[in-house]
Structures are given as structure tokens and as C-alpha cells.
MARNUMI-819293 format. One line per field, with one value per residue: x, y, z of N, C-alpha, C in turn; residue number from 1. Coordinates in pm, whole numbers. Example, Ala and Ser with C-alpha at 12.3 -4.5 7.8 and 13.67 -1.06 7.14 Angstrom:
residues 2
n.c1: 1319|1285;
n.c2: -569|-225;
n.c3: 780|708;
ca.c1: 1230|1367;
ca.c2: -450|-106;
ca.c3: 780|714;
c.c1: 1320|1290;
c.c2: -330|3;
c.c3: 780|787;
seq: 1|2;
//
This chain:
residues 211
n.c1: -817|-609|-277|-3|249|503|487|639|600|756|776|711|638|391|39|60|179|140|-61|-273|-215|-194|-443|-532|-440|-507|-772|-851|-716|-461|-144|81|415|490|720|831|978|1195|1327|1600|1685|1620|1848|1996|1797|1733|1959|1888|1679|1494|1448|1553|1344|991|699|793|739|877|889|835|1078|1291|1227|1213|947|902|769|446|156|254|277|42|-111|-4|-77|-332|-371|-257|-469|-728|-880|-857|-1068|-1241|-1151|-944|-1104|-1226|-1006|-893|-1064|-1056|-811|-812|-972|-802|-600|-696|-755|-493|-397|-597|-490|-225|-242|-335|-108|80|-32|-36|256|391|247|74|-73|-160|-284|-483|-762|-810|-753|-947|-1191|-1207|-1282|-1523|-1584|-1332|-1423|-1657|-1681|-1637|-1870|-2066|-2073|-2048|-2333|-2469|-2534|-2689|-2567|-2419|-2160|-1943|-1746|-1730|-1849|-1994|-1878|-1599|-1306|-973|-983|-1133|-1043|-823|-966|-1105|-886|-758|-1020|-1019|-806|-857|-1071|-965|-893|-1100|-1337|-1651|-1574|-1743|-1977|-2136|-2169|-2348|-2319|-2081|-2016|-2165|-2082|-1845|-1860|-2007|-1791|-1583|-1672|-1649|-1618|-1306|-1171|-1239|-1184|-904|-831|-922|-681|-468|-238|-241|-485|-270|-144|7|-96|48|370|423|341|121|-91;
n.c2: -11322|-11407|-11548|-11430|-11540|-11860|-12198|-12485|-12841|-13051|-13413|-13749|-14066|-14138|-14072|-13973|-13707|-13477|-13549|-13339|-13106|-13095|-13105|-12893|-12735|-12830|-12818|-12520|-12412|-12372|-12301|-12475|-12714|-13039|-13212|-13520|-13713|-13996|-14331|-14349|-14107|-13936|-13937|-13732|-13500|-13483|-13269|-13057|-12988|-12789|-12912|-13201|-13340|-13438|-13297|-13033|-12700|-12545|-12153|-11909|-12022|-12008|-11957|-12215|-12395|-12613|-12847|-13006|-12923|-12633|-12569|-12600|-12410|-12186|-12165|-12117|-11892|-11716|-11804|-11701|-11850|-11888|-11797|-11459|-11251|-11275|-11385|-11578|-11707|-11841|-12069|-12180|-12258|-12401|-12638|-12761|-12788|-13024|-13240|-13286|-13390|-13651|-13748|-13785|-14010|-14199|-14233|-14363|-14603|-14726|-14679|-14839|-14989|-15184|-15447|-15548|-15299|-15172|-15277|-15157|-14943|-14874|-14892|-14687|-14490|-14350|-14211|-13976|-13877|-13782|-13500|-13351|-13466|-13337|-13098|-13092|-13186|-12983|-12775|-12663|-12633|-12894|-12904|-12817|-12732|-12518|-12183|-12177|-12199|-12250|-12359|-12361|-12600|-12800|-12911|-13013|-13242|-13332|-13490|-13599|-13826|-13941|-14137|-14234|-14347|-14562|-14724|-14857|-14902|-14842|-14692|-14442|-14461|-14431|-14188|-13970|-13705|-13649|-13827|-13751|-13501|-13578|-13726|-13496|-13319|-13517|-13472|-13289|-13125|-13059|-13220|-13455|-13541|-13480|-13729|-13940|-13999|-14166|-14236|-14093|-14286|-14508|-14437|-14514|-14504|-14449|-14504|-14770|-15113|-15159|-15002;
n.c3: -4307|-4588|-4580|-4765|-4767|-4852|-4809|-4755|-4620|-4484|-4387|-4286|-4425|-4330|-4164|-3898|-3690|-3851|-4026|-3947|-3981|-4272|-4342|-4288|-4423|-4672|-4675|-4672|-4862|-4891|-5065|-5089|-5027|-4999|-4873|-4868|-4648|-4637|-4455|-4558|-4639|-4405|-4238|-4333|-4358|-4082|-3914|-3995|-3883|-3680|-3393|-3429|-3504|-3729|-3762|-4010|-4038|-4333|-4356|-4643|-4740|-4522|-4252|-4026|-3872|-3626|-3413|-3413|-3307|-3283|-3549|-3620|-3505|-3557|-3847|-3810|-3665|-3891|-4084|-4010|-3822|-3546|-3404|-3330|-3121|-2803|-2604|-2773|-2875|-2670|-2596|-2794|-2793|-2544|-2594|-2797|-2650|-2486|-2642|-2721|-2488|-2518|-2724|-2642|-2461|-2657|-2818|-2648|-2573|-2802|-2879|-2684|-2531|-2668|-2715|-2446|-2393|-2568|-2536|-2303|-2327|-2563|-2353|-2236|-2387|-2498|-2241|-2219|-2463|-2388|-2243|-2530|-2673|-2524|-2563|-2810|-2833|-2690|-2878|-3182|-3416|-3532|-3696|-3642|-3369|-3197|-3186|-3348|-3574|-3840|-3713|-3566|-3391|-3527|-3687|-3571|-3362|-3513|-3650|-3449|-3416|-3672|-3620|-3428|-3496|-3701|-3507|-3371|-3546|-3457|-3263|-3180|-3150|-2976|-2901|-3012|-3115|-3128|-3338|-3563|-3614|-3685|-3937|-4081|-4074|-4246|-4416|-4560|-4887|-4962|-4820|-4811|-5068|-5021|-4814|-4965|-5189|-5272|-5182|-4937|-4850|-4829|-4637|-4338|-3975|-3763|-3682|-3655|-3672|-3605|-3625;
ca.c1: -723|-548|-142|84|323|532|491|688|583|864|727|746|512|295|-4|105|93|146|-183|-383|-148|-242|-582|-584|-351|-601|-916|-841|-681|-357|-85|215|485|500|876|819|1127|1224|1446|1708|1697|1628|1993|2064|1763|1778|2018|1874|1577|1515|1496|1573|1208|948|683|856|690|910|796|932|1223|1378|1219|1180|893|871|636|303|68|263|228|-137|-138|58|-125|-490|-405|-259|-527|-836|-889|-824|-1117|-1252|-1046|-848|-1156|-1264|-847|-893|-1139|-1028|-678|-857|-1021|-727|-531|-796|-738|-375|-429|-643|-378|-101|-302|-362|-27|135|-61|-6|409|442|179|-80|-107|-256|-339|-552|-910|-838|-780|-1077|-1315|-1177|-1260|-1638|-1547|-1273|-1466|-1762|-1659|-1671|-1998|-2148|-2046|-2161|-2486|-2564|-2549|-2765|-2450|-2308|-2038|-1829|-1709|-1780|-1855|-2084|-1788|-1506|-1191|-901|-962|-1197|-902|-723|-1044|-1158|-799|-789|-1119|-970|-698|-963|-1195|-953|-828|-1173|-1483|-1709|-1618|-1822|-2119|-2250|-2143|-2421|-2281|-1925|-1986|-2238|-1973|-1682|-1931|-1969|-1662|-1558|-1803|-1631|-1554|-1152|-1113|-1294|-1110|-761|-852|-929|-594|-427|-144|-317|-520|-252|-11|-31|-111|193|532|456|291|-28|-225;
ca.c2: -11265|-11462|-11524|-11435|-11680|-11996|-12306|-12586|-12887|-13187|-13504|-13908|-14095|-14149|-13941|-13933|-13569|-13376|-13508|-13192|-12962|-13096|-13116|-12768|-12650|-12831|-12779|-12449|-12448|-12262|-12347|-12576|-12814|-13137|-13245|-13672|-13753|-14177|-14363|-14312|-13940|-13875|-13905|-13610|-13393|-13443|-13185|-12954|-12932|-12743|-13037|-13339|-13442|-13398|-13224|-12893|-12630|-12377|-12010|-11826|-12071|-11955|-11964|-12380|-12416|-12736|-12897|-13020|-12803|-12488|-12501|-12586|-12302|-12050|-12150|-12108|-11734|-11640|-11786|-11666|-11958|-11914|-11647|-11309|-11232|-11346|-11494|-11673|-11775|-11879|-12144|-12305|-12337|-12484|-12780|-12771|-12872|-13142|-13330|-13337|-13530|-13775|-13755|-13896|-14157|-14305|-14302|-14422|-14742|-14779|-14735|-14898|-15069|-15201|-15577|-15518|-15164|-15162|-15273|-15047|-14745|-14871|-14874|-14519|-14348|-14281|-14076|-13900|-13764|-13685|-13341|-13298|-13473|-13283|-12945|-13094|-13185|-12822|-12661|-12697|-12677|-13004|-12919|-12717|-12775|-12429|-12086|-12154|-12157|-12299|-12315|-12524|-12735|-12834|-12962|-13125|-13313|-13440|-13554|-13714|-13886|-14046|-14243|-14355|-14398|-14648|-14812|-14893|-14829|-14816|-14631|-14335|-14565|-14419|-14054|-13954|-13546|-13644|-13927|-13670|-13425|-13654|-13755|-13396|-13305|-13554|-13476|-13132|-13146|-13068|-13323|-13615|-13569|-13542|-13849|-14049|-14016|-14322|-14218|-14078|-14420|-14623|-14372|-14557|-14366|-14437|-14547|-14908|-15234|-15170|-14904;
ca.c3: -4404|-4629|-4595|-4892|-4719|-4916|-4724|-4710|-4476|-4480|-4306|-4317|-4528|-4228|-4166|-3768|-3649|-4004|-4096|-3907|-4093|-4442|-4330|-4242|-4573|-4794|-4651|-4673|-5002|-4916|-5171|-5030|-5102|-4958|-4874|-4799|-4600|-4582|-4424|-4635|-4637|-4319|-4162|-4401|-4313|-3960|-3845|-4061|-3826|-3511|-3261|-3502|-3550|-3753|-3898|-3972|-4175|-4384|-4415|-4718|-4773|-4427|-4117|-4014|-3733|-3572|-3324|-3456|-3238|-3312|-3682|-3648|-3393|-3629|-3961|-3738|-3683|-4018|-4164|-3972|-3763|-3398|-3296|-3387|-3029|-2719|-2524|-2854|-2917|-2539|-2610|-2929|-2738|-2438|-2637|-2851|-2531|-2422|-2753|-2685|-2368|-2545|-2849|-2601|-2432|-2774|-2871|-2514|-2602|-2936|-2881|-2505|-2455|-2736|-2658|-2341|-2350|-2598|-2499|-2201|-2413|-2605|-2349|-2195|-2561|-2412|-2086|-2302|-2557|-2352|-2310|-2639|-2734|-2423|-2620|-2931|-2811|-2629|-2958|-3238|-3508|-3518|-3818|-3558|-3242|-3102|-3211|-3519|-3726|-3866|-3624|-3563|-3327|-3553|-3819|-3472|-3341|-3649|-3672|-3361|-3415|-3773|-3560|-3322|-3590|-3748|-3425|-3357|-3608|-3364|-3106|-3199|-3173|-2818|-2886|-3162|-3185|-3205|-3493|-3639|-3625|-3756|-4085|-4162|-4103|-4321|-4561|-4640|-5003|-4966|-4688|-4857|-5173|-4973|-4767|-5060|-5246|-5268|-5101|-4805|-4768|-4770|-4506|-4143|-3871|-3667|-3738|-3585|-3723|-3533|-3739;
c.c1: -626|-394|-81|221|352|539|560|688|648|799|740|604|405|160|12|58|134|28|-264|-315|-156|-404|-585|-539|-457|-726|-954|-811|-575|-196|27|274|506|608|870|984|1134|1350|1585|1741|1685|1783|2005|1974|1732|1820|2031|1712|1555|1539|1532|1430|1125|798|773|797|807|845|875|1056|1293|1312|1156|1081|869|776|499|223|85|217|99|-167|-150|-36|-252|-491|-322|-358|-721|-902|-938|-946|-1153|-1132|-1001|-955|-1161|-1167|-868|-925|-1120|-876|-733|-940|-888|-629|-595|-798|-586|-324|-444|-509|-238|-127|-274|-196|96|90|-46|196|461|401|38|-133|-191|-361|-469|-661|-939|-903|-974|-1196|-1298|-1225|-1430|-1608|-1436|-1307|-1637|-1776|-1737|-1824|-2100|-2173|-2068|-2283|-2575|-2583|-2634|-2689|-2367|-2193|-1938|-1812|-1778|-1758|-1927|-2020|-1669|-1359|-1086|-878|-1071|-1103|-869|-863|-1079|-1004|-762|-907|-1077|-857|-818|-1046|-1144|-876|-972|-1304|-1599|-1739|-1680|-1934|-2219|-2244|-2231|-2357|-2189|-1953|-2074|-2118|-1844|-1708|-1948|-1845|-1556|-1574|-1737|-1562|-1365|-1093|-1153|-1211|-909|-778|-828|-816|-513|-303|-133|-362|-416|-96|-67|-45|2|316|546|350|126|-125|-158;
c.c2: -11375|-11459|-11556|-11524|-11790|-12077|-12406|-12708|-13009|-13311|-13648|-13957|-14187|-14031|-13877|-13801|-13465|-13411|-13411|-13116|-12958|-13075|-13028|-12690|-12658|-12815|-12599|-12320|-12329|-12382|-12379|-12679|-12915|-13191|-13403|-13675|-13942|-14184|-14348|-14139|-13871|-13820|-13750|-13477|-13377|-13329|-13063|-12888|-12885|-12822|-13205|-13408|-13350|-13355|-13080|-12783|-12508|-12288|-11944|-11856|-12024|-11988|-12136|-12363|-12532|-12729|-12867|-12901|-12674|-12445|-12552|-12416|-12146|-12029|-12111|-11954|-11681|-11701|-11813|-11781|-11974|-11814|-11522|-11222|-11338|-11441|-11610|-11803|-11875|-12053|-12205|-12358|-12420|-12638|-12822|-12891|-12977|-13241|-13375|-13427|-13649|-13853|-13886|-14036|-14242|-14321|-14330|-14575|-14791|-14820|-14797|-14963|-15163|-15349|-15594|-15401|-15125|-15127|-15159|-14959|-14718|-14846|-14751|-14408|-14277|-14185|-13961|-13854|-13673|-13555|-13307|-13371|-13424|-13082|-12974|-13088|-13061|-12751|-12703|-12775|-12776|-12977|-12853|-12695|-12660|-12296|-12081|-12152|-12250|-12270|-12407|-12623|-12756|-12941|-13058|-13275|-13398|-13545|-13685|-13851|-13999|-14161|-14340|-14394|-14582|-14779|-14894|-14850|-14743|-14710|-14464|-14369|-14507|-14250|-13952|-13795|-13571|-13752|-13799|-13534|-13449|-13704|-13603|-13317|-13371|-13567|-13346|-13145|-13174|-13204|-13463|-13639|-13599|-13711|-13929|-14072|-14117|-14318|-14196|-14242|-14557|-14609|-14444|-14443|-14350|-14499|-14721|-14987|-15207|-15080|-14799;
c.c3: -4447|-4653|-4747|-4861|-4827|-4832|-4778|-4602|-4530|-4345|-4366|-4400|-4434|-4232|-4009|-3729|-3732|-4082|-4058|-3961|-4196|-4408|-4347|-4416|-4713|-4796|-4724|-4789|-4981|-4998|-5052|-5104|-4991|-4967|-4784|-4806|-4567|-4506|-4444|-4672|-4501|-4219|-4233|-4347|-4183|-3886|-3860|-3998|-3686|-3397|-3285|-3475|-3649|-3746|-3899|-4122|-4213|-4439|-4493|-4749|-4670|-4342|-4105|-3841|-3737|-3460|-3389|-3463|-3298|-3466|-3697|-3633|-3463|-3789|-3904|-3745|-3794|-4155|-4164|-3928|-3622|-3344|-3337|-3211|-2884|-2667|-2609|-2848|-2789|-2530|-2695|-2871|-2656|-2511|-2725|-2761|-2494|-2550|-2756|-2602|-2417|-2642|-2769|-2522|-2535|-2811|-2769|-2568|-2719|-2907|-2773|-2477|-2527|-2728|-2556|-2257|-2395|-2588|-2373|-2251|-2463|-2517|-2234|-2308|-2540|-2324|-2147|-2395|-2503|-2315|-2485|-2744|-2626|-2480|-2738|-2935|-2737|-2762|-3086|-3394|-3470|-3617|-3744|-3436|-3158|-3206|-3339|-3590|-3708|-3784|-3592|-3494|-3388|-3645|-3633|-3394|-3444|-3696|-3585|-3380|-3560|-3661|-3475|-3422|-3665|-3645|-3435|-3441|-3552|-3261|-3108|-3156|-3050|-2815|-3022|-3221|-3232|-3327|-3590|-3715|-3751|-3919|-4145|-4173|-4237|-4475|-4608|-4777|-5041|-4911|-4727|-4949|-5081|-4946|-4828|-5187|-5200|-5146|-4928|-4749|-4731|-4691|-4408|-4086|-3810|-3720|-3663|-3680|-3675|-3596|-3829;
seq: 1|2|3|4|5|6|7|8|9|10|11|12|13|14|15|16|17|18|19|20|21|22|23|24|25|26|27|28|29|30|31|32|33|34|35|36|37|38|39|40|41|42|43|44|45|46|47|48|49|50|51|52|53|54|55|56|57|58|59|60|61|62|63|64|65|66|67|68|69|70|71|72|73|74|75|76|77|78|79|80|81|82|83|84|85|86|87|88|89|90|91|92|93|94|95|96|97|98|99|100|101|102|103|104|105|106|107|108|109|110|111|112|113|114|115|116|117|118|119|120|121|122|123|124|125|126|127|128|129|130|131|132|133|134|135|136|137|138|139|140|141|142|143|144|145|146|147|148|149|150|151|152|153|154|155|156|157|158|159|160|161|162|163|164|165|166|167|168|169|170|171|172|173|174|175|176|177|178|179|180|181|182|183|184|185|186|187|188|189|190|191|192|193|194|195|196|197|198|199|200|201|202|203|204|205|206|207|208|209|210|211;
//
């Protein structure tokens, strides 16, 4: 079921962790406004947000939700995402959560530690996604993580997998479901065209020099 909802999602001109929430907005094709906050603006909208960070989506010009996750979380079940029910919801949270893990690894070494952390990380990105190319490869549907269908940890994986994708090209290279996965995924008409807007290609991933 489709939300009659106004969105508002305010974020830096990074694609950091407000790119799975456009992913999801435009894949999806639910109407929003894009509020790019800089340097120079941010002092001001700061204190105008629930915990002074961002992304923060407004609903209906009033209610401000912050934290990443949640407004994945919240846009997933108003807009038929998360599950036909709880066990389903169960299971797209539970990989949901297992991408978050990987999520802060990667960016522990990127802001603390990327000089020497790096090649580590890099050659940890096998054993950390084998889960998920062990649950790609049981099923016959590679375009979707789990349940034959479209769900959102499908939007947060495929998100994850762009950062790693551009830390390292490669490192898909030994995981044939998840790169199989991450090419059609990518391949979905909405998501190629976002991607390829200029603006998009030339947002960093993180707020540092390194990618």
C-alpha cells in the first residue's frame, strides 16, 4: 500500500548513509524533496534536528525522524517492504542487522584507521559477506536477497556493496551470487538512472579524502 505521506529528506552532499534512503525513495518512485545541507548551513540546521546529525527525514512538514536505519526501517513498512508478516519482518531485520555490522567495520577503517586498516578490511570482505552469498546461492532468485521479492534489505545491501564496490572493484570477484546480485540490482531501471546523475557520481561516500 502506497503512503499519501510528504517527505522531506535533508542530508550533506555525500552519499554516506542517506544514500539507502534515496535509493529506496527512487527506486520506488515515491515523491520527495531533497534538502542538501553544506558547511555553511549546517550550524543553522543543526539544532533543528533530533540528535544534531544527519540524515533526517520530514513527514508532512512536522514530524523530523532521524537515524539512518529507522527511516529505511519506517519507509520499508509504509511502503510494503518489510514482509507480508512478523516472521517475514523478522528476517529482513535480521540481515538488515548483519549489514550494519559490516557497515561499521567499513567505516571504523575508513575514519580511524585507513592507512593500515585497509588491506585488512579488504581481505575480511570474503568471510563477511559469505553469509550472504551462501543465501544467495541456496536460492535460485538471485535479484533478491530473500523471499522471491523485493525487500529492504535489499535497498541496504546493495548499498553496502556500492561502498565496497568502490573501495575495492574487485572484491566481489570470489562471491559469484553477491556480484550477480549487485549487477542486477544495479541493473533496475530507477537505480541506474539515479546512480548515473552527475551529482550522485561525483557525491563521496564518506566525509573524508579516502573515498
Amino acid at each position: 500500500a502506497m503512503s499519501s505521506n510528504t517527505y522531506e529528506l535533508t542530508y550533506f552532499p555525500v552519499k554516506g548513509l542517506g544514500n539507502m534512503i534515496r535509493l529506496i525513495l527512487e527506486d520506488q518512485s515515491i515523491e520527495y524533496k531533497f534538502n542538501l545541507i553544506t558547511k555553511d548551513t549546517w550550524a543553522e540546521v543543526k539544532p533543528t534536528t533530533p540528535f544534531g546529525q544527519l540524515p533526517v527525514l520530514t513527514i508532512n512538514g512536522e514530524t523530523k525522524i532521524s537515524q539512518s536505519h529507522t527511516i529505511a526501517r519506517y519507509l520499508g513498512r509504509e511502503h510494503g517492504l518489510m514482509g507480508s508478516n512478523n516472521i517475514e519482518q523478522a528476517q529482513i531485520e535480521m540481515w538488515i542487522d548483519q549489514t550494519i555490522d559490516i557497515r561499521m567495520k567499513f567505516l571504523r577503517m575508513i575514519y580511524e584507521n585507513y592507512e593500515t586498516g585497509k588491506q585488512p578490511f579488504l581481505e575480511s570482505v570474503p568471510a563477511l559477506l559469505e553469509p550472504f552469498e551462501k543465501q544467495l546461492a541456496s536460492q535460485e532468485d538471485k535479484t533478491h536477497l530473500l523471499l522471491g521479492k523485493i525487500t529492504l534489505v535489499d535497498y541496504i545491501f546493495f548499498d553496502l556493496l556500492l561502498a565496497l564496490v568502490a573501495l575495492s572493484p574487485n572484491c566481489t570477484d570470489s562471491l559469484p551470487s553477491v556480484k550477480a546480485f549487485y549487477e542486477a540490482f544495479g541493473g533496475r531501471e530507477k537505480i541506474a538512472a539515479f546512480l548515473n546523475r552527475d551529482d550522485i557520481k561525483e557525491a563521496k561516500f564518506t566525509g573524508t579524502d579516502h573515498l
